[in-house]
N, C-alpha and C positions, 0 to 999 in steps of 0.2 A: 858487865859492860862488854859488847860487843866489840870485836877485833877489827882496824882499817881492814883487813884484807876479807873479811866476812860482808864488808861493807862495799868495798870497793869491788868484789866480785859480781861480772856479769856472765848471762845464760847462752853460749856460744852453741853453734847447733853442732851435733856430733859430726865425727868427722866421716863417717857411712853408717849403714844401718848394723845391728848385729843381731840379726838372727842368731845366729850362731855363739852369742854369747864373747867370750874374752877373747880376740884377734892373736892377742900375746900366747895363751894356753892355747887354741884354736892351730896354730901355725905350726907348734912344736907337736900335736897330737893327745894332748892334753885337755879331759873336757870334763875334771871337776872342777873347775871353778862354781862358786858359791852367790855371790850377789854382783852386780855392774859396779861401779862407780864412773862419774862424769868429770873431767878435769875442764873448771871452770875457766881456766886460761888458754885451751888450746880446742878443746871438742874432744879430747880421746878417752876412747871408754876402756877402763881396763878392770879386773877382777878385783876383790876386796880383798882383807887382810885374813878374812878367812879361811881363804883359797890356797892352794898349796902354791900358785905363782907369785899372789900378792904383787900384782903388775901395778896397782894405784900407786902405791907405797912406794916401787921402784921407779917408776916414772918421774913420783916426787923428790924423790932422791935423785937422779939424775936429771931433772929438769929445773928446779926448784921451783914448780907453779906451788902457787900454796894453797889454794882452795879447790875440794871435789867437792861434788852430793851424789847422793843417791841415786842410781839409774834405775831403779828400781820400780813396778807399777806405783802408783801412788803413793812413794815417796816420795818428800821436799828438802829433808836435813842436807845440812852442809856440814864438812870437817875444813878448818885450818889449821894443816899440817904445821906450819912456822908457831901459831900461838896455842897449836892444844885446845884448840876452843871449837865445841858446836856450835852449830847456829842456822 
């Protein structure tokens, strides 16, 4: 069963474009980041948990939005940090 907040998540447009990939890695001089992710409560794109910033994750932890997806080309998945749950 699908999580309220997998549900209740909507598509906010990002908050600029990023060429350039992770704003977070990007600013500090830092440009392995790995994959985008999208924070479905605010528009900010930050780098995945692969990445040696893992800026989604801290974002989440400091912000507590709880759903990203994938920024990814033609990716859709979603993560709910709060329940653990794809979607």
């Amino acid at each position: 069963m699908i999580c309220q907040h997998l549900k209740d998540a909507t598509e906010p447009a990002p908050l600029s474009a990023y060429e350039d990939g992770c704003r977070q890695c990007h600013d500090i001089g830092n440009h392995n980041w790995v994959h985008l992710r999208l924070c479905l409560n605010c528009g900010l794109v930050a780098c995945c948990d692969s990445s040696p910033g893992r800026h989604m994750s801290a974002h989440h932890a400091a912000e507590r939005h709880p759903v990203m997806r994938s920024f990814e080309p033609g990716e859709t998945w979603r993560w709910c940090y709060d329940d653990e749950q794809l979607g």
